[in-house]
VOVEX-316476 format. One record per residue (C-alpha): residue number from 1; residue in one letter; x, y, z. Coordinates in nm, 3 decimals, always signed. Example, Ala and Ser with C-alpha at 12.3 -4.5 7.8 and 13.67 -1.06 7.14 Angstrom:
2
<num = 1; residuo = A; x = +1.230; y = -0.450; z = +0.780> $
<num = 2; residuo = S; x = +1.367; y = -0.106; z = +0.714> $
This chain:
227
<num = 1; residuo = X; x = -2.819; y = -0.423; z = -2.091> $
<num = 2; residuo = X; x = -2.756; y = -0.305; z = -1.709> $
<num = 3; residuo = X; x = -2.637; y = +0.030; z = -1.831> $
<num = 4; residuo = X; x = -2.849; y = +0.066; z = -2.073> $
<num = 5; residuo = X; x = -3.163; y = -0.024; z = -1.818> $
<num = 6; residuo = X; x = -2.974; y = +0.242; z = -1.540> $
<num = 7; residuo = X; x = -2.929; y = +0.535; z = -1.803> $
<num = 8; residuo = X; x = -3.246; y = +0.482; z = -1.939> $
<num = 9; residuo = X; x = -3.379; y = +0.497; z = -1.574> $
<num = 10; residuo = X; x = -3.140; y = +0.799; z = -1.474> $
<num = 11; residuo = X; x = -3.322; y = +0.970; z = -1.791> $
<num = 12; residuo = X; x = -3.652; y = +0.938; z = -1.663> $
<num = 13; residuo = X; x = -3.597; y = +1.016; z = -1.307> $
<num = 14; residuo = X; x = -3.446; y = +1.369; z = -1.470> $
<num = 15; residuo = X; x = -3.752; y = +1.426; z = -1.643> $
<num = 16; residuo = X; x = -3.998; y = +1.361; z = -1.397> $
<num = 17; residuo = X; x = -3.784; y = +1.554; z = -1.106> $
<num = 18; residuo = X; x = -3.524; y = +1.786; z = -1.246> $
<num = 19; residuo = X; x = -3.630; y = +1.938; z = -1.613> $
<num = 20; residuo = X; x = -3.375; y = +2.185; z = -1.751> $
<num = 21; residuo = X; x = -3.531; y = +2.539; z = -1.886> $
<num = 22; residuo = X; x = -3.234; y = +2.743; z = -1.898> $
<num = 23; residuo = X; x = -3.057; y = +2.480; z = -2.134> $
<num = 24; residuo = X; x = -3.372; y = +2.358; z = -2.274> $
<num = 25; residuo = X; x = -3.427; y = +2.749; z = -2.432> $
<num = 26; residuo = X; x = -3.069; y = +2.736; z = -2.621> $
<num = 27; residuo = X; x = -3.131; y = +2.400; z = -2.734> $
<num = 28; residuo = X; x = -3.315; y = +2.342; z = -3.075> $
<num = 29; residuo = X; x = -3.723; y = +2.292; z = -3.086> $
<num = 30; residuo = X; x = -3.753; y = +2.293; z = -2.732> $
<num = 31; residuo = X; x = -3.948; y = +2.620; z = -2.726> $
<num = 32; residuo = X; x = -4.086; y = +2.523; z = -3.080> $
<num = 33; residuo = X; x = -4.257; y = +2.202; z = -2.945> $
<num = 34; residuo = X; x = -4.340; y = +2.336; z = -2.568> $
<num = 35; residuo = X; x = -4.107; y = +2.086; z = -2.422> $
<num = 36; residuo = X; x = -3.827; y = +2.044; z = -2.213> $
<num = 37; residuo = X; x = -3.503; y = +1.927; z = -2.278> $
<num = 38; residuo = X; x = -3.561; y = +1.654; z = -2.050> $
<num = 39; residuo = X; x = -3.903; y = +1.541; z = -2.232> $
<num = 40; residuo = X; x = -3.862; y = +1.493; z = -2.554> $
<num = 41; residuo = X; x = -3.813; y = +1.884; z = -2.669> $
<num = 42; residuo = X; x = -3.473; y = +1.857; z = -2.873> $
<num = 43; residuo = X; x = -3.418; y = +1.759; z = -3.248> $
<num = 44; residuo = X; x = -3.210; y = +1.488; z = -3.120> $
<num = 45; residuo = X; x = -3.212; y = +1.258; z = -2.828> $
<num = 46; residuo = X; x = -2.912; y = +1.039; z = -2.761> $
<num = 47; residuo = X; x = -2.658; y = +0.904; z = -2.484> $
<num = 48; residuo = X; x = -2.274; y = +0.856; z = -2.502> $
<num = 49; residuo = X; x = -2.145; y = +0.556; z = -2.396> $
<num = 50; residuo = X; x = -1.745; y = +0.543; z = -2.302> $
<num = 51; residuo = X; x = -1.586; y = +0.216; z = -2.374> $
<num = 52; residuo = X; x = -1.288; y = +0.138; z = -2.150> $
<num = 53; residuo = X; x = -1.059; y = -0.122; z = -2.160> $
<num = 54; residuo = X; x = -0.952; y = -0.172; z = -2.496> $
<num = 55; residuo = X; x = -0.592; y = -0.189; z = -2.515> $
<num = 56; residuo = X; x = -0.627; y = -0.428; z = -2.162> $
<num = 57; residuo = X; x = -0.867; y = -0.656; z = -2.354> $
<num = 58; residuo = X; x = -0.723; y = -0.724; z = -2.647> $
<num = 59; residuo = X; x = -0.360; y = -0.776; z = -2.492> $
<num = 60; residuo = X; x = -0.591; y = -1.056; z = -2.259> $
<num = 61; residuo = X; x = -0.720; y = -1.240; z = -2.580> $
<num = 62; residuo = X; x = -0.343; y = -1.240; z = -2.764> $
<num = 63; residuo = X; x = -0.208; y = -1.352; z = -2.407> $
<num = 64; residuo = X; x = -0.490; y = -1.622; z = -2.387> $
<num = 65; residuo = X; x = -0.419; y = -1.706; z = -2.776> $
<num = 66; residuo = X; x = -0.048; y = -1.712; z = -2.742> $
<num = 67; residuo = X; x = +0.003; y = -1.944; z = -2.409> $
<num = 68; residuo = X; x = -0.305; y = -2.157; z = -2.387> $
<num = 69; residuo = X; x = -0.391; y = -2.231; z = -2.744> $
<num = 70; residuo = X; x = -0.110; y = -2.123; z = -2.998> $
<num = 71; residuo = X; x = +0.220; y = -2.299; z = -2.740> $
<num = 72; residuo = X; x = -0.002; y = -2.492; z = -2.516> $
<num = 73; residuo = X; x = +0.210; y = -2.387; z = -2.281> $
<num = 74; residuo = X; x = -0.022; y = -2.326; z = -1.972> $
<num = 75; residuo = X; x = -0.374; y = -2.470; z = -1.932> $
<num = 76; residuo = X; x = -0.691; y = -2.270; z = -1.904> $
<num = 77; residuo = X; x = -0.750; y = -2.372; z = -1.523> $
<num = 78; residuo = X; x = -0.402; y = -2.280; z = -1.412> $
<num = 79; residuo = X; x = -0.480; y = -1.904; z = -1.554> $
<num = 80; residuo = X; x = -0.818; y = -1.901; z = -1.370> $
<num = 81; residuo = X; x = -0.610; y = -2.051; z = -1.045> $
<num = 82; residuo = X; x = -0.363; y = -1.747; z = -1.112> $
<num = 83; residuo = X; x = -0.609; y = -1.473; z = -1.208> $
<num = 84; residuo = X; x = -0.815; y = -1.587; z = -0.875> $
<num = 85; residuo = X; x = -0.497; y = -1.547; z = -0.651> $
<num = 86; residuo = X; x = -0.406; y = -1.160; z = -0.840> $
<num = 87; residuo = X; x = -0.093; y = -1.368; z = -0.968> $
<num = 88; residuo = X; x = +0.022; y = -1.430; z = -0.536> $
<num = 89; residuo = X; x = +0.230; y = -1.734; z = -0.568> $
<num = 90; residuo = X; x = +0.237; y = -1.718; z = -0.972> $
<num = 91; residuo = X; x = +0.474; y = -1.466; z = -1.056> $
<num = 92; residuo = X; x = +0.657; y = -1.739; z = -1.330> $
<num = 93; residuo = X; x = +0.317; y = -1.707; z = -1.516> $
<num = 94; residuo = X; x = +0.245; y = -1.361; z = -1.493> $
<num = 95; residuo = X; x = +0.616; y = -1.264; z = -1.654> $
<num = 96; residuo = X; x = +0.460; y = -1.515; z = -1.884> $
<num = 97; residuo = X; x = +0.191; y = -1.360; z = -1.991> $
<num = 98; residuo = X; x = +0.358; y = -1.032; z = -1.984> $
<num = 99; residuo = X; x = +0.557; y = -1.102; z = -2.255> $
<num = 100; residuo = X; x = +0.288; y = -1.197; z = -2.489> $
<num = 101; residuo = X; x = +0.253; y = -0.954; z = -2.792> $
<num = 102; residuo = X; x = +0.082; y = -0.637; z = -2.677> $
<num = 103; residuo = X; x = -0.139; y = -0.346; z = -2.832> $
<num = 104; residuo = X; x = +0.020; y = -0.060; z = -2.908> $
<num = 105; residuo = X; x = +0.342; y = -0.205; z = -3.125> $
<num = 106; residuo = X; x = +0.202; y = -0.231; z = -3.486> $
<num = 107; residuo = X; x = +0.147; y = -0.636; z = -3.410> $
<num = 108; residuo = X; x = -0.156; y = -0.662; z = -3.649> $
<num = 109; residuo = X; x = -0.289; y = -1.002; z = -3.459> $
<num = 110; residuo = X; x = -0.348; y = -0.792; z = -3.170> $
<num = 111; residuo = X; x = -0.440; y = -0.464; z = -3.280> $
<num = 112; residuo = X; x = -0.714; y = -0.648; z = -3.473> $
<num = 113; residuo = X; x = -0.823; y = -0.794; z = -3.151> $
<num = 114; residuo = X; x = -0.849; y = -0.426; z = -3.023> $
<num = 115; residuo = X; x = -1.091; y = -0.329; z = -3.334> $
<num = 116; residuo = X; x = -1.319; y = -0.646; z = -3.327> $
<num = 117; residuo = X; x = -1.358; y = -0.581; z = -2.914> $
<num = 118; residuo = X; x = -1.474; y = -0.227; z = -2.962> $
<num = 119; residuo = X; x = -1.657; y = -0.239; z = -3.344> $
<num = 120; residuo = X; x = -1.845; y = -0.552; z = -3.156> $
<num = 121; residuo = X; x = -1.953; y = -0.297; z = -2.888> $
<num = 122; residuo = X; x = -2.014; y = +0.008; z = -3.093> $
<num = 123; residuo = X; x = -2.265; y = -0.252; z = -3.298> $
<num = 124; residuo = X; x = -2.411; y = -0.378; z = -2.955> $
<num = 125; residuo = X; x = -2.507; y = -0.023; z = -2.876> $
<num = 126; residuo = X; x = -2.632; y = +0.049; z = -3.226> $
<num = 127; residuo = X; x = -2.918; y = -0.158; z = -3.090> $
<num = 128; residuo = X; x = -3.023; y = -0.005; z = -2.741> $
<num = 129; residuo = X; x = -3.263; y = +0.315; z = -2.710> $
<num = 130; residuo = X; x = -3.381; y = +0.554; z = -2.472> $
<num = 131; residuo = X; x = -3.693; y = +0.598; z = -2.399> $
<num = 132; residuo = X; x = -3.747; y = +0.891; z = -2.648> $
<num = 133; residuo = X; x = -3.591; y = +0.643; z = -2.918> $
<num = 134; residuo = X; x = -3.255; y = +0.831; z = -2.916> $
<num = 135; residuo = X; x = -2.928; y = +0.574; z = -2.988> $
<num = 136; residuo = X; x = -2.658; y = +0.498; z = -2.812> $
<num = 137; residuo = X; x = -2.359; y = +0.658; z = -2.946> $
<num = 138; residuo = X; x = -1.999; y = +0.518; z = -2.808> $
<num = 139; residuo = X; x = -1.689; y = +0.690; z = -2.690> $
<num = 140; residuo = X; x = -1.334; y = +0.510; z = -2.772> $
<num = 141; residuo = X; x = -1.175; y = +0.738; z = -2.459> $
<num = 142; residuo = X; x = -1.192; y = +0.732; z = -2.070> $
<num = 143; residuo = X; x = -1.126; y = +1.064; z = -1.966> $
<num = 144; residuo = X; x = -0.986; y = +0.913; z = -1.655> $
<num = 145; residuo = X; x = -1.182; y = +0.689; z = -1.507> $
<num = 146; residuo = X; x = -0.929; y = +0.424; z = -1.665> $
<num = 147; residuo = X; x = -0.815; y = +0.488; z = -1.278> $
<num = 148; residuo = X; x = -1.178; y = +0.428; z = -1.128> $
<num = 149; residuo = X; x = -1.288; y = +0.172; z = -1.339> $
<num = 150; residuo = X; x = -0.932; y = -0.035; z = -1.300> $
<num = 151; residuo = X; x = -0.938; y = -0.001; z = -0.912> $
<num = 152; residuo = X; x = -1.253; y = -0.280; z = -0.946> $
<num = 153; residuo = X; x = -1.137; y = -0.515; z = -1.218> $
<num = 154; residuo = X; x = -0.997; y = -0.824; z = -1.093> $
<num = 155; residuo = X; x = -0.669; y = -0.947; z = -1.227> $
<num = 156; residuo = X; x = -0.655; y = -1.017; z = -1.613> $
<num = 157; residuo = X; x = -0.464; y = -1.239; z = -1.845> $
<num = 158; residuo = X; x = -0.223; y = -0.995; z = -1.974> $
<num = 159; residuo = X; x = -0.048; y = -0.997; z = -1.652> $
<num = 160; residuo = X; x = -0.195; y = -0.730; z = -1.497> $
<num = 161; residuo = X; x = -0.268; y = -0.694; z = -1.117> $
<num = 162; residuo = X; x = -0.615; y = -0.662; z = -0.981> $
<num = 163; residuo = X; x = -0.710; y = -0.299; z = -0.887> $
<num = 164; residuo = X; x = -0.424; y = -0.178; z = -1.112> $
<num = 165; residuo = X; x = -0.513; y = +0.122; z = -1.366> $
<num = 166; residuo = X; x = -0.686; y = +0.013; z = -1.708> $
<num = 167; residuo = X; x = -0.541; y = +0.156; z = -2.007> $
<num = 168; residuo = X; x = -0.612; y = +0.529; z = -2.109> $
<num = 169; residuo = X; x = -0.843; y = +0.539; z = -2.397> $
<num = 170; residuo = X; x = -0.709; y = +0.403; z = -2.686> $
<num = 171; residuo = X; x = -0.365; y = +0.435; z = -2.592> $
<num = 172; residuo = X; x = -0.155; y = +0.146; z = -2.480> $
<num = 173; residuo = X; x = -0.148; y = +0.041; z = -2.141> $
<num = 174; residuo = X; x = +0.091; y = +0.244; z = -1.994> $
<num = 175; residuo = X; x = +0.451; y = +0.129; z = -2.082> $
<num = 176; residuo = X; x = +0.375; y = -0.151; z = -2.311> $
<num = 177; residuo = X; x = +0.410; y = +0.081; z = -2.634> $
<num = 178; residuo = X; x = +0.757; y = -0.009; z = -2.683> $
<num = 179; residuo = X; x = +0.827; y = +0.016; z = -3.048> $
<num = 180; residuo = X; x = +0.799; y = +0.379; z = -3.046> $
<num = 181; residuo = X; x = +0.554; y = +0.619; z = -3.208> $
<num = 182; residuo = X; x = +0.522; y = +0.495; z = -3.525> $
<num = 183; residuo = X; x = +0.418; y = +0.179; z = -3.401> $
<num = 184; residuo = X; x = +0.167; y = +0.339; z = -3.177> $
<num = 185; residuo = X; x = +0.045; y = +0.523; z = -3.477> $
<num = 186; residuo = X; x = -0.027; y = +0.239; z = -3.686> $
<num = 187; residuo = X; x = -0.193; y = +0.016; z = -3.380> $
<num = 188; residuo = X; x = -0.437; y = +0.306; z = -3.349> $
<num = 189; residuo = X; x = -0.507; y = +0.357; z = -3.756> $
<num = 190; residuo = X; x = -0.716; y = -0.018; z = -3.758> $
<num = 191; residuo = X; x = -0.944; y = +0.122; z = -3.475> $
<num = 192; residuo = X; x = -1.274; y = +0.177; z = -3.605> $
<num = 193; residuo = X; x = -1.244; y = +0.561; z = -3.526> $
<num = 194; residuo = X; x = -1.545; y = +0.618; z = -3.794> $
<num = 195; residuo = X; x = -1.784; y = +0.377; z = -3.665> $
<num = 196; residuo = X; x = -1.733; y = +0.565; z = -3.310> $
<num = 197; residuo = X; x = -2.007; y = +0.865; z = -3.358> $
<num = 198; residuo = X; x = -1.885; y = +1.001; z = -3.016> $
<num = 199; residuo = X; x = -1.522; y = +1.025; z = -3.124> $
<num = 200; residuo = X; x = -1.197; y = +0.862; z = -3.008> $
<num = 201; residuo = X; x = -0.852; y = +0.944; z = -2.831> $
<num = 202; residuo = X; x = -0.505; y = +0.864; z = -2.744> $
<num = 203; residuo = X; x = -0.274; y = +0.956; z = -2.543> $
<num = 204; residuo = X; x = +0.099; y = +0.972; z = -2.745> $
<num = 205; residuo = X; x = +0.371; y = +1.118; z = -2.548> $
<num = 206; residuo = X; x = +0.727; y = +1.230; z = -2.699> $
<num = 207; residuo = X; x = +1.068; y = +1.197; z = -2.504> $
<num = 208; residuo = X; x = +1.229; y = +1.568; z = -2.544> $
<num = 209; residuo = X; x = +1.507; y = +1.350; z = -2.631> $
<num = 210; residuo = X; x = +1.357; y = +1.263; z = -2.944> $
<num = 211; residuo = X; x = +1.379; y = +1.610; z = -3.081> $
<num = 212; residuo = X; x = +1.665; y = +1.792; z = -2.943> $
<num = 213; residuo = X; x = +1.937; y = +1.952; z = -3.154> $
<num = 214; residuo = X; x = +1.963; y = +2.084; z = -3.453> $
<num = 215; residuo = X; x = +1.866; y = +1.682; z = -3.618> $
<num = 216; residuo = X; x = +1.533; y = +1.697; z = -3.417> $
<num = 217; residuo = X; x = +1.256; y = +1.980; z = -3.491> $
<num = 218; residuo = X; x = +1.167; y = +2.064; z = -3.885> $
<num = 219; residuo = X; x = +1.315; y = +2.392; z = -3.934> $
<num = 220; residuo = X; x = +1.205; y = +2.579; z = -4.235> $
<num = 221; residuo = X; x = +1.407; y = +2.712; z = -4.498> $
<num = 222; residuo = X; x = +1.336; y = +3.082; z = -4.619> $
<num = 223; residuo = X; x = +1.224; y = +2.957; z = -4.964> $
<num = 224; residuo = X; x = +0.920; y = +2.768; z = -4.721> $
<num = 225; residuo = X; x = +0.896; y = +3.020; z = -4.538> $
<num = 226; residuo = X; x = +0.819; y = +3.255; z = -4.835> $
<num = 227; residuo = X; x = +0.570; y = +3.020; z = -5.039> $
């Protein structure tokens, strides 16, 4: 509701003090209706919302599922003590936690986590509007401000250090995809990439191990080639 309140506000202060012409005459019924892009002048009116943190949240909930509920092994209040210290004097629990299934493997439990997280927020913004009555449409990707946004959040259950990087996008947090690309393939299929109206992405990177020699790229026959 704070974002929604400051892009809502940002949208106004743009209309009352810095109105667009040049884009508003290549945009769609702006000339049609007298209006500027700013004020209500284009077919649609919308924002884009980015939603970071996936991967980091759901490999929090499995961590939180896995120690303090599923083994018992570690109390709620010794996390908090932990999280509140950025793991300093807790390393034992943070290998812990570490170790707890992760996103990013084809681990259904937690890849379902993922989709619930984000399909909760994509419905959450289904409800805000702008002041023109445009919707909130969500992003699945970061661009990079995985890097921005992570150098403010705290320490989290999955082991992670305060102030390190969040995960890119939809992709695992970085080195925890360790099952190899398959794996990472099938975590990524139970996102709700359709419900996402401003689209989704991954980062999936290849070893040039994986396709060297004459076993590695698809080389096509002549008869292929032909057809």
């Amino acid at each position: 509701e704070r974002m929604v309140y400051n892009c809502n506000q940002g949208e106004l202060r743009q209309r009352e003090r810095g109105p667009l012409p040049c884009w508003s005459l290549l945009t769609d019924d702006c000339v049609a209706r007298g209006r500027d892009i700013t004020d209500g002048g284009p077919v649609y009116n919308y924002h884009s919302i980015c939603f970071i943190g996936t991967a980091d949240t759901a490999d929090s909930l499995a961590a939180l599922k896995k120690v303090v509920f599923d083994e018992q092994s570690v109390s709620a209040e010794a996390i908090l003590d932990a999280l509140r210290a950025d793991y300093e004097g807790h390393e034992a629990l943070r290998q812990h936690l570490l170790r707890a299934p992760k996103y990013g493997n084809d681990i259904a439990e937690v890849d379902l986590l993922a989709a619930r997280v984000a399909q909760h927020f994509i419905d959450l913004m289904d409800t805000m509007r702008s002041p023109h009555g445009g919707r909130y449409f969500v992003h699945l990707f970061s661009f990079r401000w995985n890097l921005d946004f992570g150098a403010y959040v705290g320490a989290t259950p999955d082991g992670r250090r305060a102030g390190d990087p969040l995960a890119y996008s939809l992709s695992a947090h970085q080195g925890r995809d360790v099952e190899g690309i398959t794996a990472l393939l099938r975590s990524l299929a139970r996102l709700p990439h359709s419900a996402a109206a401003g689209g989704s992405a991954a980062i999936v990177e290849v070893d040039p191990a994986l396709v060297e020699g004459a076993a590695g790229p698809v080389v096509s026959t002549p008869q292929l080639q032909h057809e």
